[in-house]
C-alpha positions in Angstrom: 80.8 101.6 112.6 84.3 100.8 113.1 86.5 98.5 111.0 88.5 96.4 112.6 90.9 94.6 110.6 93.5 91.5 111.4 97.6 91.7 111.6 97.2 91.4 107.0 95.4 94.7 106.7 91.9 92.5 106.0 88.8 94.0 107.3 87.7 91.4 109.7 84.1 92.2 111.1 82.6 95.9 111.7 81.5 97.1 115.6 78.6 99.6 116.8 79.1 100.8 120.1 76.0 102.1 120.0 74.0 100.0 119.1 76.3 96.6 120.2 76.4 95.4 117.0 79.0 93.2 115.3 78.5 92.8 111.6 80.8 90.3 109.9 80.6 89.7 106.0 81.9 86.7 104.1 82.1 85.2 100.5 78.5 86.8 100.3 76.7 86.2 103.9 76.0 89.1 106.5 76.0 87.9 109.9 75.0 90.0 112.8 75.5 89.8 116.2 73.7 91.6 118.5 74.3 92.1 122.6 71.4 93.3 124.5 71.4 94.9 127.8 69.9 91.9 129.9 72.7 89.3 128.8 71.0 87.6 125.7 72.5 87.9 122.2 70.5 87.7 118.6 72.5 86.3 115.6 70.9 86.7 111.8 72.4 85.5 109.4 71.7 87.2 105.5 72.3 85.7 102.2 73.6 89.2 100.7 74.0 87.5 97.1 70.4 87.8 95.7 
């Protein structure tokens, strides 16, 4: 995956070319983003503090 981070040096969100993925993390939480091939897109959303 690659990191991409804003103008502060702070990782942002994570990309997968491969798979069109966008992961972003925040104060605990995992959201993905997925872009499939026929136009639709698939978020989930993980509570990554358990």
């Amino acid at each position: 995956m690659q990191e991409i981070r804003n103008s502060q040096g702070k990782l942002v969100c994570r990309v997968d070319k491969a798979s069109k993925t966008v992961e972003i993390v925040l104060k605990g939480c995992i959201t993905l983003i997925r872009f499939f091939d026929d136009g639709t897109i698939r978020v989930i959303n993980k509570d990554n503090a358990a």
